[in-house]
N, C-alpha and C positions, 0 to 999 in steps of 0.2 A: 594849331595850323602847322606848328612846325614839322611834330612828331607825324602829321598826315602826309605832310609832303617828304617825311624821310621813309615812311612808310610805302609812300608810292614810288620814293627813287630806289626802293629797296626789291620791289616788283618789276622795272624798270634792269633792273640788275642781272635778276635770276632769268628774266624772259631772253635778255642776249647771253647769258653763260648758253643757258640752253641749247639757243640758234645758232654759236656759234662753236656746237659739236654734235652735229645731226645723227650722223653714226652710231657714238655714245649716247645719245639722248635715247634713241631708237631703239638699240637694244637692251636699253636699263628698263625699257616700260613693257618690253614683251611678257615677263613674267608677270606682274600686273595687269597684263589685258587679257592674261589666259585665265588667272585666279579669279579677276571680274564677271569674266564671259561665265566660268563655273557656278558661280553663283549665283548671278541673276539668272542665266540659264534654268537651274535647280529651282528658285525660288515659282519660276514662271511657268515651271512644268507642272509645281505641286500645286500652283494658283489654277491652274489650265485645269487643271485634272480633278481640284474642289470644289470650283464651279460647275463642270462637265458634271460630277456625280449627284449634287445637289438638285441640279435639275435636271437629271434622271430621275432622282429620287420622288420630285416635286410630281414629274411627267405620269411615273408609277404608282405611286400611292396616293398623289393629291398635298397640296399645300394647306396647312393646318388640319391634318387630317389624325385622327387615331384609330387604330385597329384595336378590337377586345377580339382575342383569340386564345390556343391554348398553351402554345409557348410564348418566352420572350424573344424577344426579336437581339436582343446584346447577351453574348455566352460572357459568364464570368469564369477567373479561373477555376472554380469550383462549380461548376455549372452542374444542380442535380437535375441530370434527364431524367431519369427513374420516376421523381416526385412528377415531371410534368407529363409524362407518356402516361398516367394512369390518370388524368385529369378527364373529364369529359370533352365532346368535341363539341360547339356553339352549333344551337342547334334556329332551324328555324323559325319558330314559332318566339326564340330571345329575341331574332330579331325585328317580328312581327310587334311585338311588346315596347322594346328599346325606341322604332319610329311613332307609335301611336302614344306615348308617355313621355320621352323626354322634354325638356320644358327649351334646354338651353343649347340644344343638337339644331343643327338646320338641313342635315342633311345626313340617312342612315340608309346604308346600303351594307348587302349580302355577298359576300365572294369567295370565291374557288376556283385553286386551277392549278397547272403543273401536272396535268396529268394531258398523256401523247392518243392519239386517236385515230386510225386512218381515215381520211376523207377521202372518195371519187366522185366521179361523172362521169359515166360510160368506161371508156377504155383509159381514162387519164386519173392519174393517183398521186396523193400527198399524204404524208403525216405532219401532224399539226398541234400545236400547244390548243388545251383547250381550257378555256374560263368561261366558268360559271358565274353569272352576274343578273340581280335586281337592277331593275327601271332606273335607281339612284345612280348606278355605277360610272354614268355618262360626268354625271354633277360631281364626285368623287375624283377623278384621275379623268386625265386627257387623253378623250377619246376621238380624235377628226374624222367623220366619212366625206372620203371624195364621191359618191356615188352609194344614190340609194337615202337608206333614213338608220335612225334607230330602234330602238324597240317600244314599244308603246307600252302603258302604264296593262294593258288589259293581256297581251301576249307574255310580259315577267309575271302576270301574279298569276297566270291560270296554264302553264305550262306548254305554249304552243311550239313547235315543232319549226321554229326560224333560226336563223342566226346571221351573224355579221363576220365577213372574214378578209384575212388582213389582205395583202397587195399581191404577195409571193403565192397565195393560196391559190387567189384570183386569176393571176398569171398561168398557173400551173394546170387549174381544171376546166378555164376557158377558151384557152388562146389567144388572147390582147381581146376578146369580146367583151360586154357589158356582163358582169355575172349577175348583174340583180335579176330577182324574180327566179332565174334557174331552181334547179333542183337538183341539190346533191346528196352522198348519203356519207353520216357521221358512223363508222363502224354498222354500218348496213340500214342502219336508220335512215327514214326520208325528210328533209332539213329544205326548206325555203330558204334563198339568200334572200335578205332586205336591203343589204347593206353592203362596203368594202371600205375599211379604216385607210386613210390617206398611208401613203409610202412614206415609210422615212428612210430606208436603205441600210447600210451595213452599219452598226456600232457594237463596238465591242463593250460597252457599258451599257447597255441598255438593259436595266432591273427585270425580272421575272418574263425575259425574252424578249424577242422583236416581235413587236407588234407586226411585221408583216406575213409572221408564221403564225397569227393566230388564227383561234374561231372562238367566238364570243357566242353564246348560249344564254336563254334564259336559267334564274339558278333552278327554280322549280322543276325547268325540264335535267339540267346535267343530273340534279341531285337522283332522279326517279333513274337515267340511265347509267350513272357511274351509283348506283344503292351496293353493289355488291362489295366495292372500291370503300366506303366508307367516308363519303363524303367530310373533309374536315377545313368546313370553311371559317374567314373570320370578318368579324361584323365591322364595317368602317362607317367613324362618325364623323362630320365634319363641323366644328362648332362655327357660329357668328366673328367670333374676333379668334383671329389666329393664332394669337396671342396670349392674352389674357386670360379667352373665353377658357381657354383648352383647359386650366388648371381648375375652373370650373367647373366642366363641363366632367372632365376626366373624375372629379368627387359624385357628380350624379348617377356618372354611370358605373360607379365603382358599388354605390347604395343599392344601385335600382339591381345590378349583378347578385349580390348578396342575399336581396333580400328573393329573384326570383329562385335562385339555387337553393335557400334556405339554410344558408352558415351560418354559424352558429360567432355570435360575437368573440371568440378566441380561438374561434377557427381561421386555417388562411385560407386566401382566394384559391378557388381552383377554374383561374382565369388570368389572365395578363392585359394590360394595359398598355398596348405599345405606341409613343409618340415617336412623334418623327423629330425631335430636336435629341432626345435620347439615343437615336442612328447619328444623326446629325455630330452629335458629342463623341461618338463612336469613331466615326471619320476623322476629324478634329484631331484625335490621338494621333491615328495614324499619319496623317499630313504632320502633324509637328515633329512625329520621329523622321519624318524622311527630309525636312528640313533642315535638322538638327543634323543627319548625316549626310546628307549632301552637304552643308555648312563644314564642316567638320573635314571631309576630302578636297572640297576646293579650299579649305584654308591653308591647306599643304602647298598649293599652288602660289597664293597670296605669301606664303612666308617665305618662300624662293624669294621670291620679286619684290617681296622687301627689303631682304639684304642684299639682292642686286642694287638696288636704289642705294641702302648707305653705304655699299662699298663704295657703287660710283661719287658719292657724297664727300667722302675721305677722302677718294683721288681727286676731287674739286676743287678741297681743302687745300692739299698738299699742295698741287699747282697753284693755285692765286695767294699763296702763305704773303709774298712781298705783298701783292696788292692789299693784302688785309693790311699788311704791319702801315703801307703807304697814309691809306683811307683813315686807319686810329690815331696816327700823328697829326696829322691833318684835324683831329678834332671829332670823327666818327662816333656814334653812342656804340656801346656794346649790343645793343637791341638790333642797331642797324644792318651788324654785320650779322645776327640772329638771324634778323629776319631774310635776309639777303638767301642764305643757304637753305632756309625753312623754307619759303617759297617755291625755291626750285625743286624741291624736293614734293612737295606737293604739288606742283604745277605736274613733275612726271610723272607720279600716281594719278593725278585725276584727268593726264592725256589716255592714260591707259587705261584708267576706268572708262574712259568715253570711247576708246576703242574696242573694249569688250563688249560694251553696252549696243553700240552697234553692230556686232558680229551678233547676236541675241535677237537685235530688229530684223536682222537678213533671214534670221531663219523663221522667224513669224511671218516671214512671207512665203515662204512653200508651203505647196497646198496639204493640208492633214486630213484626211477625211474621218482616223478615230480620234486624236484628241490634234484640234484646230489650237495653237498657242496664241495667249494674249498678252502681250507685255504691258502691263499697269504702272500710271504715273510714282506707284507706293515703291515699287522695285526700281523701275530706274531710280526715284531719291535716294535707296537703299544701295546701290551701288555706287555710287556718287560719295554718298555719305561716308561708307566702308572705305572705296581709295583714299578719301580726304586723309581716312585715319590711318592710315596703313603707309600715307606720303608723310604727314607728325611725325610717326611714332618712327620711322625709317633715318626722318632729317635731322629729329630734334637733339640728337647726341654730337653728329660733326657741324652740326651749326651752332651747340655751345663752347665746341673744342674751337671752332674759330672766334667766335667771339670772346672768350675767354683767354686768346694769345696776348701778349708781351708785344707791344708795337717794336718795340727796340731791336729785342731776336727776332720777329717777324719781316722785320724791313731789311733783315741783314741776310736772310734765307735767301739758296738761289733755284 
């Protein structure tokens, strides 16, 4: 009890040293709340912006989803393109095979795209991302129409002359009118709209384009009109468990590949397997590099504002030298007068970690419409944390210089 209540008049102590030099307090934690503000700034831009991609990612390709295609999706430094540009292109009759055989697939669709197209209607024109997609593709990646339908199981498998197109398309060949049902023509071809995929609006992360510049085709019809182009699409599967299933799922359809292409057991695939945690793992890298240097430039800031803090710590020291030598005659522990300097020391690190941390909150409230910022309870502990240690390591050397004084020369100091 004792040592709690020395402990507490020793907090007691550092909270009026503090208040009673506003000025000095104030300017010793600015460097501290700009190295804070750096940090959790940096941390919550790389958090904002790995979420943001991920569900891009989720949005584009589908959650627990894998692509058999003919490249890898992750270049390594030695990346032989040679060996995969002479692979064959997935053709569709694999994927015809891969839906009607797999055991542990729940979901197999056909896709293509990346290739531009002009669309009109009458005197009004646009060019347009266009993808080629099976019936499955809705069930594979998120596809919302505000108006209209999808494609029906009988229009993907027999080639009909439809399509679905995004909001900008819409906009662009209609006039703010309803486009369904119209007729336009895809590079002179005649196209029924069924469909307009809801608006999402501008992003600059949005994977394989914005969906509001697209047109969605069946794949049977893009394949028959882009034949000359060389259609080279790749096959997406989507296993039962997200998780688990895929590691599964990804050995069935590695066998059932092999055995439809006929390789030879010492031969390699001349096919790729690509999951999405493997992108996933991809990103990851690159977030912990930009981590690591943003950490690394606001540390530069922090270590300012730590030796502001133990300079102003020294000159704390030197002024209260009688009061120390007073307080140790009188009977004071050494820990007392420790902690005395230690806490103020920390108290002004972690005013200023709280004043960064708030400069951080203000800006997550201006509005972002390409990447929206989130500040996470894990980053503020993390700055919090970071001042505590940055107020220690700043205090703990003039708070053993004073506790470690000579009460006799201390009391005799003026």
């Amino acid at each position: 009890m004792i040592f709690l209540r020395q402990v507490f008049e020793s907090l007691v102590f550092a909270y009026q040293a503090l208040r009673s030099n506003l000025l000095r307090t104030t300017l010793s934690l600015l460097g501290v709340s700009v190295g804070i503000f750096a940090i959790v700034a940096v941390f919550t831009a790389v958090d904002s912006l790995k979420g943001k991609i991920r569900t891009e990612i989720d949005s584009f390709a589908g959650s627990g989803v894998m692509y058999v295609g003919k490249w890898p999706w992750v270049m390594s430094s030695s990346y032989p393109w040679w060996k995969y540009l002479n692979r064959p292109e997935m053709k569709y009759a694999e994927y015809k095979y891969l839906k009607e055989n797999l055991k542990m697939a729940q979901t197999v669709a056909i896709m293509d795209g990346g290739r531009t197209a002009s669309i009109t209607r009458g005197s009004n024109s646009i060019d347009a991302s266009m993808t080629g997609a099976s019936y499955e593709y809705n069930q594979i990646t998120s596809t919302p129409i505000s108006d209209g339908r999808y494609f029906l199981p009988i229009e993907s498998d027999n080639g009909i002359y439809v399509c679905i197109i995004g909001s900008q398309v819409a906009e662009a060949l209609v006039d703010g009118k309803s486009a369904v049902g119209e007729i336009i023509k895809i590079n002179g071809i005649k196209f029924s709209v069924i469909g307009v995929i809801e608006k999402k609006g501008n992003d600059m992360l949005s994977f394989g384009g914005s969906p509001d510049e697209k047109v969605i085709i069946p794949y049977t019809t893009y394949s028959a009109i882009f034949q000359k182009d060389k259609p080279a699409p790749d096959i997406a599967i989507k296993a039962f468990d997200s998780d688990i299933g895929q590691v599964e799922l990804e050995g069935e359809v590695t066998g059932m590949m092999r055995s439809l292409r006929s390789i030879k057991p010492k031969q390699e695939d001349s096919f790729t397997v690509n999951r999405l945690d493997g992108l996933n793992q991809f990103f990851d890298g690159i977030f912990a590099a930009l981590n690591i240097a943003g950490a690394l430039i606001a540390g530069f800031s922090l270590l300012v504002g730590g030796f502001g803090i133990a300079n102003i710590m020294f000159v704390s020291v030197k002024e209260r030298t009688n009061i120390i030598g007073i307080q140790k005659s009188l009977g004071a522990k050494n820990y007392f007068i420790l902690f005395q300097f230690l806490f103020e020391a920390v108290f002004l690190s972690l005013i200023g970690g709280i004043v960064g941390i708030t400069l951080v909150v203000g800006i997550t409230y201006i509005p972002q419409d390409a990447l929206p910022l989130t500040l996470t309870a894990n980053n503020i502990f993390s700055g919090l944390l970071i001042s505590s240690f940055i107020g220690i390591l700043s205090g703990i050397i003039p708070a053993w210089v004073a506790a470690k004084m000579d009460p006799v020369i201390a009391i005799r100091s003026k």
